[in-house]
C-alpha positions in Angstrom: 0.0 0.0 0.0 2.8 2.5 0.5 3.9 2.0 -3.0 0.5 3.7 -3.9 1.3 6.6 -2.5 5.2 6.7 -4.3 7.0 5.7 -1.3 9.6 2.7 -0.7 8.6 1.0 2.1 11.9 0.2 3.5 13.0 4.0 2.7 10.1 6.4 2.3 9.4 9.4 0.1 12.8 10.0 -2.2 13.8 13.7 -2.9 12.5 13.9 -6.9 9.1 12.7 -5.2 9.0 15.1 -2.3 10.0 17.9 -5.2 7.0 17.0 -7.4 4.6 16.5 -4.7 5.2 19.9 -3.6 5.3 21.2 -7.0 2.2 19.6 -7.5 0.2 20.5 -4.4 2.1 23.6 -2.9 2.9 24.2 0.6 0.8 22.3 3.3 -0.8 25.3 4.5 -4.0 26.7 4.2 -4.8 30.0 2.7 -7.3 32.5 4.0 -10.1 33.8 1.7 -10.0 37.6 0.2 -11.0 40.0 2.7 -14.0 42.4 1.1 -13.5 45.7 1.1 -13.6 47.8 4.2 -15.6 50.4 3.2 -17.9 47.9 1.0 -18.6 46.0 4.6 -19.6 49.7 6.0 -22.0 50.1 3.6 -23.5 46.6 4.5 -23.8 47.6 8.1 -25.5 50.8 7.5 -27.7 49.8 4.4 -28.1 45.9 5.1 -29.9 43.6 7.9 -33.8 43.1 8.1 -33.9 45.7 10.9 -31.8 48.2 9.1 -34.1 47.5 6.0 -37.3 48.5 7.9 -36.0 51.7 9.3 -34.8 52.5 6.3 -38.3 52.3 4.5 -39.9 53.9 7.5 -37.6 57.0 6.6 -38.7 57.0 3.2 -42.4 56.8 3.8 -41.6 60.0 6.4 -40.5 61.5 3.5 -42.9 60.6 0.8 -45.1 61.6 3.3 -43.9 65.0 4.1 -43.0 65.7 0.3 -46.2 64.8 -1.2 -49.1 64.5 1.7 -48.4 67.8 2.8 -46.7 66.6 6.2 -44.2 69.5 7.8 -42.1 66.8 10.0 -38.5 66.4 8.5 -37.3 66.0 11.8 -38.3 62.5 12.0 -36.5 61.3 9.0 -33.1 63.3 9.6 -32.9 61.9 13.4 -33.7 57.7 12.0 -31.4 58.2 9.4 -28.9 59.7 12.0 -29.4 57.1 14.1 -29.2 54.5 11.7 -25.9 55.5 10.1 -24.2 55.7 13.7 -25.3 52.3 14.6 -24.1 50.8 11.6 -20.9 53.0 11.5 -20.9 51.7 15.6 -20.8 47.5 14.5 -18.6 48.2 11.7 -15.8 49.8 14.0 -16.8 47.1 16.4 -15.7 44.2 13.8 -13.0 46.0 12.7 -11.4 45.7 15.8 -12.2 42.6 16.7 -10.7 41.3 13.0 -7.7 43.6 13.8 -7.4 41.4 17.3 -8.1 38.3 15.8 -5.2 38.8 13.0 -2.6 39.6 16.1 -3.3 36.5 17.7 -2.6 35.1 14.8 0.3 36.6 14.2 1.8 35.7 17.7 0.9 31.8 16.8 4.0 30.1 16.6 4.4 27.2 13.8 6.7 24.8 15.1 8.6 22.2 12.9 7.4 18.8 12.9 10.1 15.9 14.5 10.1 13.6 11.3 12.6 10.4 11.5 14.3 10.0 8.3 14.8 6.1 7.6 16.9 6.5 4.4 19.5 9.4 5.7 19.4 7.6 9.1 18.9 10.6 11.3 16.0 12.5 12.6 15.0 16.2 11.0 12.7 18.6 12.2 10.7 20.3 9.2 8.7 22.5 9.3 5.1 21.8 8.9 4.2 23.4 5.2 7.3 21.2 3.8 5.3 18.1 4.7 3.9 16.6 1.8 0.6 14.3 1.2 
């Protein structure tokens, strides 16, 4: 069964194999997906969410109502959309720190090479854990 996988059983993985495997399939790491836009996540705090969707129509019957039914109360409309903007512009800063805290822990997470015992040099290496290969 370890020949399957293009290893010697007696010796392991030789150095052409280890070089095409990670040719092949890259380092053994995963990779993060793109991070929107900041301002584009702003912008779906403020204007997005069921709640924020409801206010945001109750603002613009105020208005319709005040342009064209002869209502006087702009007040109303000014202080909800106020309102709204500062509670979306309140989670967005919110997330943005946390995402800034999150990315320093990460940053202070240590990858430690892996102990691997090598049969065919006889000796025992510590690689690092993106050189292993599948």
């Amino acid at each position: 069964e370890m020949s399957v996988l293009g290893s010697e059983e007696a010796f392991g993985l030789s150095e052409e194999i280890v070089a095409q495997k990670q040719e092949i399939f890259g380092k053994n790491r995963m990779t993060p997906p793109p991070k929107p836009n900041v301002w584009w996540l702003l912008i779906k705090q403020v204007f997005g969410g069921v709640f924020n969707t409801l206010l945001w129509i109750c603002v613009v019957c105020e208005l319709l109502l005040a342009m064209f039914m002869g209502g006087d109360d702009l007040t109303t409309p000014i202080i909800l959309s106020g309102v709204i903007m500062l509670s979306g512009l309140l989670q967005w800063w919110t997330e943005q720190r946390a995402e800034s805290m999150m990315n320093a822990l990460q940053g202070m997470q240590a990858s430690e090479g892996v102990s691997t015992y090598r049969i065919r040099a006889n000796l025992c290496v510590e690689l690092p854990s993106e050189d292993l290969v599948p």
